[in-house]
C-alpha positions as CSV (number, residue, x, y, z in Angstrom):
1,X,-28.3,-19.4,18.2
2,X,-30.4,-21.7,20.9
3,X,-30.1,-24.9,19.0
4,X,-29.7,-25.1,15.6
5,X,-31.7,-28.3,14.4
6,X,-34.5,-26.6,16.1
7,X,-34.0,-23.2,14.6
8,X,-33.4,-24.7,11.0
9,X,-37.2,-26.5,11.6
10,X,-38.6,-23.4,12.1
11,X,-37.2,-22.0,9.6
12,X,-38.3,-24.9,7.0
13,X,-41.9,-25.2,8.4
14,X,-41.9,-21.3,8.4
15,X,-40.8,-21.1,4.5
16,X,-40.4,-24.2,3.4
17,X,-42.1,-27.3,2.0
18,X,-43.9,-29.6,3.8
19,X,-40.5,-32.1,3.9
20,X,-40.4,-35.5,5.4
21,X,-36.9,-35.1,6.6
22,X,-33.7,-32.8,6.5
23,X,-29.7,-32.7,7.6
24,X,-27.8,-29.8,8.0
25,X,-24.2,-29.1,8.3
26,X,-21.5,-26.3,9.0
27,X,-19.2,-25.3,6.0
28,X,-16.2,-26.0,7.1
29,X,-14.8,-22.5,5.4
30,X,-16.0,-19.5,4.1
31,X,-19.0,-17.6,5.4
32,X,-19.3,-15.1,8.5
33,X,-22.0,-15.7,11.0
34,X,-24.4,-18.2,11.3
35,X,-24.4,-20.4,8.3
36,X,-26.0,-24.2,7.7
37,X,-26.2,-26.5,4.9
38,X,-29.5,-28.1,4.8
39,X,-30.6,-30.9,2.4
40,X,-34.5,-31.6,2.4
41,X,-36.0,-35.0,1.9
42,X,-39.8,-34.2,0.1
43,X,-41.4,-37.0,-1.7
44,X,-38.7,-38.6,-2.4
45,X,-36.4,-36.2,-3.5
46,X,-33.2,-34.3,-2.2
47,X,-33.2,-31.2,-2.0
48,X,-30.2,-28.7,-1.1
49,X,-30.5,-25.0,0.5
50,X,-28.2,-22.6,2.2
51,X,-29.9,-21.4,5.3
52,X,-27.7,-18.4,6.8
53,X,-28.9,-16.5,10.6
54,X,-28.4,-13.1,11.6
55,X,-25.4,-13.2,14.3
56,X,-24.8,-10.0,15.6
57,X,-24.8,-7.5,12.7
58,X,-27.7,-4.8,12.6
59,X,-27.0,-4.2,8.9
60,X,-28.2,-8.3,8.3
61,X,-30.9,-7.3,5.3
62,X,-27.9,-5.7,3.1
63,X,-26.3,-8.9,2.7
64,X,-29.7,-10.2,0.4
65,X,-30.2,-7.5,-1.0
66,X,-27.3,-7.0,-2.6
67,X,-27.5,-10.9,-4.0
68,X,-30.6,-9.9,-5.9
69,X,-29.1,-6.5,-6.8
70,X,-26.0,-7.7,-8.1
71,X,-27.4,-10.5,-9.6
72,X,-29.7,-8.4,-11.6
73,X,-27.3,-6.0,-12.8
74,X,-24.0,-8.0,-13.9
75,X,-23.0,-11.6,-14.6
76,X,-21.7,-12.4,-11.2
77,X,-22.0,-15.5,-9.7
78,X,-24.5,-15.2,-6.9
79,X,-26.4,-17.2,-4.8
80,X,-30.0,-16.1,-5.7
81,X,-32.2,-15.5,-2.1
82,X,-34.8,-18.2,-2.1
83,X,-36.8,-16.6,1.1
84,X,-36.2,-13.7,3.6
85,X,-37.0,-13.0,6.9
86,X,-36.3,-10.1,8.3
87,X,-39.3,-10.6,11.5
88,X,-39.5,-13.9,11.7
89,X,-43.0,-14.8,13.0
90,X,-41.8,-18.3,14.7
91,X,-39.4,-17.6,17.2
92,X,-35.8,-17.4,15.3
93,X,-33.6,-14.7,14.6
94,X,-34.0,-13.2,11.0
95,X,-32.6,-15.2,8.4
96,X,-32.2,-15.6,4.7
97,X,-32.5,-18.8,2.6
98,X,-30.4,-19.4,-1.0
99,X,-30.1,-21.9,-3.9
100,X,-26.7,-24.1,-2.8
101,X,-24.6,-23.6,-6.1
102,X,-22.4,-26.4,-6.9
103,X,-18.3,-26.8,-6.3
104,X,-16.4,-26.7,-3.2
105,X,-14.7,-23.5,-1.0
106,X,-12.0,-22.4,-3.1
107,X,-9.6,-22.2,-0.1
108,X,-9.8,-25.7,0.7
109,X,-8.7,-26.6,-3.1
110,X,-5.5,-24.0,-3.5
111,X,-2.9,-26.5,-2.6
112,X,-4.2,-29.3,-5.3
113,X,-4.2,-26.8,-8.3
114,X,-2.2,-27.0,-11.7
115,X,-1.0,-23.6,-12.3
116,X,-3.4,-23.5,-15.4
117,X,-6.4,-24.2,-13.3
118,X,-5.1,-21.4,-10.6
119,X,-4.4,-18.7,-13.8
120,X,-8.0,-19.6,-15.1
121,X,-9.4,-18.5,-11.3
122,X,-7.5,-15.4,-11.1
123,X,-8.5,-14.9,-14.4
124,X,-11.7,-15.1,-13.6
125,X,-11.5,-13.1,-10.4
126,X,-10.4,-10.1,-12.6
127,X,-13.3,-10.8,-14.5
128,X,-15.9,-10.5,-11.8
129,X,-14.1,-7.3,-10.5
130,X,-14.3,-5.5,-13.9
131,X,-18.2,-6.6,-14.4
132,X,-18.9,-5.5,-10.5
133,X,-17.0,-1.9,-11.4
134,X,-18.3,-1.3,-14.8
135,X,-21.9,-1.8,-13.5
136,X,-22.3,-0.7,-10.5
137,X,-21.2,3.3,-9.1
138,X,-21.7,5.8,-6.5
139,X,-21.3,9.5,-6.0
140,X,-19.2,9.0,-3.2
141,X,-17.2,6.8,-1.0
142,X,-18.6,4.6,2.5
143,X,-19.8,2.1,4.0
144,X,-22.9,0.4,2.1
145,X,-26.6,0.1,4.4
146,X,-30.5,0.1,3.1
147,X,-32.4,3.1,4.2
148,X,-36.5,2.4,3.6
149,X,-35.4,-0.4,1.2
150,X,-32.9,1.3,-0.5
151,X,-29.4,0.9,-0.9
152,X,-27.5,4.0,0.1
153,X,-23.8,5.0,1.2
154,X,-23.5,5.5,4.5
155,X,-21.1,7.6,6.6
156,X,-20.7,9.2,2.8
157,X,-17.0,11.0,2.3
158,X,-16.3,12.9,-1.0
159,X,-12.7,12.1,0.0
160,X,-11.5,8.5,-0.2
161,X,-7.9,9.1,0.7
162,X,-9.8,10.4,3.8
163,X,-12.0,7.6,4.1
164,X,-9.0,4.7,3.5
165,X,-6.9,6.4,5.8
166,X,-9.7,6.0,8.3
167,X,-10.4,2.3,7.4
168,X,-6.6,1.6,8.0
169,X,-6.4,3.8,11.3
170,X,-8.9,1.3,12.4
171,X,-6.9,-1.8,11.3
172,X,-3.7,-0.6,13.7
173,X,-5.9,0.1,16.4
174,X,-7.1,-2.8,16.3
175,X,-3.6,-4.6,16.4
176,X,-3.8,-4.3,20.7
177,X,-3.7,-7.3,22.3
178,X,-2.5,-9.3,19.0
179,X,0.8,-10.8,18.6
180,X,1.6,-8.5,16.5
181,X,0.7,-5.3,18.9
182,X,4.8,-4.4,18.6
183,X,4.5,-3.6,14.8
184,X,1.4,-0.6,15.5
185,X,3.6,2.3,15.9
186,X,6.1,1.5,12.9
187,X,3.1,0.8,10.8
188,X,1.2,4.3,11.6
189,X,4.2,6.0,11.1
190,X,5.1,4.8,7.3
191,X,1.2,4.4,6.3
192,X,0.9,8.0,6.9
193,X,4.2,9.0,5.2
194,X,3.0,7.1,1.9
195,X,-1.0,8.2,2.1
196,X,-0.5,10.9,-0.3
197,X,0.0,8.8,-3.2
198,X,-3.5,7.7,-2.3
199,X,-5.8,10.0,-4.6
200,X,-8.8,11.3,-3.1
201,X,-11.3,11.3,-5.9
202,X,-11.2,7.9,-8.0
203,X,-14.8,6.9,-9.2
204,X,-16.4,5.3,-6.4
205,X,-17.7,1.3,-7.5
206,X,-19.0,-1.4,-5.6
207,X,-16.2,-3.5,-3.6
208,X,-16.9,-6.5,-2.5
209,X,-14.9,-6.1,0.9
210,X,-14.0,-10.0,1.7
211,X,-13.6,-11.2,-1.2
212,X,-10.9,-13.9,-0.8
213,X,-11.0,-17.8,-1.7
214,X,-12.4,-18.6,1.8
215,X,-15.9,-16.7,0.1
216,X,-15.8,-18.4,-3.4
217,X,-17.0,-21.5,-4.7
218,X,-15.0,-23.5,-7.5
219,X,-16.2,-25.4,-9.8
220,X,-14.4,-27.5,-12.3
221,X,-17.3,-28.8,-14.1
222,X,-18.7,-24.9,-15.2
223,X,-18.3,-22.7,-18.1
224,X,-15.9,-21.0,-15.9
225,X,-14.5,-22.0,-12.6
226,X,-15.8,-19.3,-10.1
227,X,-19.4,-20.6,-9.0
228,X,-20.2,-18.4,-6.5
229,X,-19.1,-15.6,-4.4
230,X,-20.4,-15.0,-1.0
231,X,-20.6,-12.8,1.9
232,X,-21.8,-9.2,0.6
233,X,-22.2,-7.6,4.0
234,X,-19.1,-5.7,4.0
235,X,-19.1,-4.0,0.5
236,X,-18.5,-1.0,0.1
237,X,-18.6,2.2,-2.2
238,X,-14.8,2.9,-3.0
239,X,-11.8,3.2,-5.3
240,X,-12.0,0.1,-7.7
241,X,-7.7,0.3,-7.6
242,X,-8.2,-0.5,-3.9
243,X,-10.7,-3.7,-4.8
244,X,-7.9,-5.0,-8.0
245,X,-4.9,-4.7,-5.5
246,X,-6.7,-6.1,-2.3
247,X,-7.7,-9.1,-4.7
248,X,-4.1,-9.5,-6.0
249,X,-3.0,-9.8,-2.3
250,X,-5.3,-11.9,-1.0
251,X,-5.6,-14.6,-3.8
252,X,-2.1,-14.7,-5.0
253,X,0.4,-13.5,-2.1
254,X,-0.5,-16.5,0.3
255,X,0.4,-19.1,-2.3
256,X,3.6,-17.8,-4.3
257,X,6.9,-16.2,-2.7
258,X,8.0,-16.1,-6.0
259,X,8.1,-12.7,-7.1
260,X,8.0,-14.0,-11.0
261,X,5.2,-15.9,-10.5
262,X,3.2,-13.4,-8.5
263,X,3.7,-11.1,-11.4
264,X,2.3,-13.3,-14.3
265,X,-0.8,-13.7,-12.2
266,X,-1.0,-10.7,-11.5
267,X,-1.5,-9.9,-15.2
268,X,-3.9,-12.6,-15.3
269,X,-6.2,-11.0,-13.2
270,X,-6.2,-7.6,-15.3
271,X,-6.6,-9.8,-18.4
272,X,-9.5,-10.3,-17.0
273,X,-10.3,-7.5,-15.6
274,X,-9.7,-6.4,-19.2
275,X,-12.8,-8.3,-20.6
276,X,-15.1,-5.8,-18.6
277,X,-13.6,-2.6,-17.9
278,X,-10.3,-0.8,-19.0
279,X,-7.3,-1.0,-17.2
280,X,-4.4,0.9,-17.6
281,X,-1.8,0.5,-14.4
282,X,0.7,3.6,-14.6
283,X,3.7,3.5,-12.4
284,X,1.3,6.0,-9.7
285,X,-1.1,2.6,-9.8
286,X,2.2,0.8,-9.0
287,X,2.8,2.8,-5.8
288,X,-0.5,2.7,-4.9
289,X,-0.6,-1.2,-5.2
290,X,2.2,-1.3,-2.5
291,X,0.2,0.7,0.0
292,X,-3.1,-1.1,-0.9
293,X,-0.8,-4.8,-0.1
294,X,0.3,-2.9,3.2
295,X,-2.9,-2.0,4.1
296,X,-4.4,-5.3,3.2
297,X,-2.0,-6.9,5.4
298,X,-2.9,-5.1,8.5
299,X,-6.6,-6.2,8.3
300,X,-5.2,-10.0,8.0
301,X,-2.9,-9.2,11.3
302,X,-6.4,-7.8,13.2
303,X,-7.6,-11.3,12.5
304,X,-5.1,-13.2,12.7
305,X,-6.6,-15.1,16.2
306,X,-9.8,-16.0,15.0
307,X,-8.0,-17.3,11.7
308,X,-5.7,-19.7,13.9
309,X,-7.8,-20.4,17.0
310,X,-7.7,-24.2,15.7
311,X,-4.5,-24.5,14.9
312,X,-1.3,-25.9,17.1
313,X,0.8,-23.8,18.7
314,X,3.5,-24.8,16.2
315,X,1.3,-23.6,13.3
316,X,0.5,-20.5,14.3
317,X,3.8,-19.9,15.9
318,X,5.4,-20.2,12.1
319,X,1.7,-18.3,10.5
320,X,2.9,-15.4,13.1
321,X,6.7,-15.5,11.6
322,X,5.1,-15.3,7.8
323,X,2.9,-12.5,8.6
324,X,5.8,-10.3,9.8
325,X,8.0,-11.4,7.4
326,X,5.4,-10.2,5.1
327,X,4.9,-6.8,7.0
328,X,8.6,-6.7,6.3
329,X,8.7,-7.0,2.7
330,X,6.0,-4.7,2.4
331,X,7.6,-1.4,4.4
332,X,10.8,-2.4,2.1
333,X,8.3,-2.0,-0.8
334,X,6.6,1.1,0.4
335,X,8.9,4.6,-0.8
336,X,10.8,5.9,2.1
């Protein structure tokens, strides 16, 4: 970005109305990339839009189309794409302009919850994972891109224990030069001794692939208290299992140690799963879970810097101890 009061004028005298004034903002979570909030002043009204850049991803046009596609197809609560440019003709890089829905990031919120407000999210989160997987399929598993405007699977696999083995190969190598570079060879080693239990032909939905409190909006005024969820441009065509567990983890493991508690909310979220799609979780789904959590943990490590840049030493210092008492817990889990 050169200067983003200037691009964000481009951008409104490129697509939008003829306004008299406007103020922008950073969220202050959520989001990848380049991402304002921009309230318009026209004739005497407010106006609020969502005005997010291309950074450095060449896949940038996935991320609106799948808005409009998902939108179209299930009940999920997208932002719908007001304007997208894709060539710019003023001098800015390609962008994409949505509707602002209403609440606040769920992650900034988790801490101020009744337990029946945080069972009625999960809830909800199983709900928007069982629409997503009950309306949306593939013949095969990879990565998700737009080929002559339409959506295909790239890097396509028949396999996905294959393909998940590779996604979490990538996760350890990753792990060099992070705090937690030490924990690479012991984690390799029992991820490959538990990847059979990993089978290779589930049917292959759409997954969300960041799909975490930091990319949902609450609401506590709305029919139900998801809003929005944000950030498409990782999805991917893959087991739905993987996309349940990975949710499990990373809306309910942060915020209960409690192994009771983790459990009831668990089966809040395939409640709600429930209300979309059957689910049936066997003692194999069980073992599976385990290695899903593992796996999901890993990909929090990779980023664990970026997460903490901000924060004190102190504070990341006792984040670091969590996340390996975590990694821990979860090779205890694993079978030997």
């Amino acid at each position: 970005m050169s200067n983003p009061e200037q691009d964000i004028d481009a951008v409104m005298r490129e697509s939008g109305p003829d306004y008299d004034y406007f103020t922008f903002e950073r969220p202050t979570a959520g989001h990848q990339g380049e991402v304002f909030l921009v309230t318009l002043g026209y004739r005497g009204e407010e106006y609020e839009v969502v005005v997010k850049f291309q950074a450095d991803d060449p896949g940038f046009a996935l991320e609106p189309f799948l808005h409009e596609f998902v939108a179209d197809r299930t009940d999920i609560p997208v932002p719908r794409i007001l304007v997208f440019k894709e060539e710019p003709e003023l001098d800015v890089q390609p962008y994409f302009v949505t509707e602002r829905v209403t609440g606040e990031n769920l992650v900034e919120l988790l801490s101020d919850f009744s337990p029946e407000t945080f069972e009625a999210v999960i809830e909800h989160a199983g709900s928007i994972l069982g629409d997503m997987h009950s309306e949306i399929g593939f013949e095969g598993f990879g990565q998700l891109a737009l080929q002559d405007g339409r959506l295909i699977v790239d890097n396509f696999s028949w396999d996905w224990q294959q393909f998940f083995a590779d996604i979490v190969h990538g996760y350890i190598d990753q792990l060099d030069g992070t705090p937690f570079e030490n924990l690479q060879t012991t984690a390799r080693q029992r991820f490959d001794d538990n990847l059979p239990i990993i089978e290779s032909s589930p049917v292959p939905r759409l997954v969300h692939d960041d799909f975490r409190p930091a990319n949902v909006m609450f609401d506590d005024e709305g029919e139900r208290p998801i809003s929005a969820v944000l950030d498409w441009q990782f999805a991917l065509a893959a087991d739905p299992e993987y996309h349940i567990c990975r949710t499990d983890f990373l809306f309910i493991d942060p915020s209960f140690r409690d192994r009771a508690t983790r459990e009831h909310l668990r089966n809040r979220l395939y409640e709600g799963y429930r209300e979309n799609r059957a689910f049936d979780p066997d003692e194999g789904f069980e073992q599976r879970r385990r290695l899903y959590h593992f796996a999901t943990l890993l990909w929090r490590m990779v980023g664990f810097d970026a997460a903490f840049a901000d924060f004190s030493g102190l504070a990341r210092g006792r984040a670091e101890v969590r996340y390996r008492q975590q990694f821990e817990y979860l090779l205890r889990e694993l079978p030997e």
